[in-house]
C-alpha positions as CSV (number, residue, x, y, z in Angstrom):
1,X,7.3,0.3,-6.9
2,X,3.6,1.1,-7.5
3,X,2.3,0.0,-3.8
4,X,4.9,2.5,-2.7
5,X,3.7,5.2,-5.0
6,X,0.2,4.7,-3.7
7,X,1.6,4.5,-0.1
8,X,2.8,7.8,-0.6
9,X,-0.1,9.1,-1.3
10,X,-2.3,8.0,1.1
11,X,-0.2,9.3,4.2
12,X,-2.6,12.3,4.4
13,X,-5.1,10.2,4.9
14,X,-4.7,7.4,7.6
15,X,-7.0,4.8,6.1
16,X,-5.8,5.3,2.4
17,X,-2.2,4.7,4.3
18,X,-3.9,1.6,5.9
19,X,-5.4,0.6,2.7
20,X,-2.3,0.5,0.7
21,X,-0.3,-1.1,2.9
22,X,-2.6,-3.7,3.1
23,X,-2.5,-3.8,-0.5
24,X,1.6,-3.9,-0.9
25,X,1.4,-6.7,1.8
26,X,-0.7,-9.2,-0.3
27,X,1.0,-8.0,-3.7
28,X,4.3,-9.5,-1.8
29,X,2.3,-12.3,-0.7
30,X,0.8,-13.4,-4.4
31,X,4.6,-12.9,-5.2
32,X,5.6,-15.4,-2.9
């Protein structure tokens, strides 16, 4: 999916990574 994608991406940079985990954690959430 998307939050995966953007996961991806931000393993270069430690706080992107964070970022988008955080992200793909309250996307599940809102998904319930």
């Amino acid at each position: 999916g998307t939050a995966y994608d953007i996961a991806g991406r931000g393993i270069a940079d430690p706080e992107s990574m964070r970022a988008a985990m955080a992200m793909a954690w309250e996307m599940a959430q809102a998904r319930g």
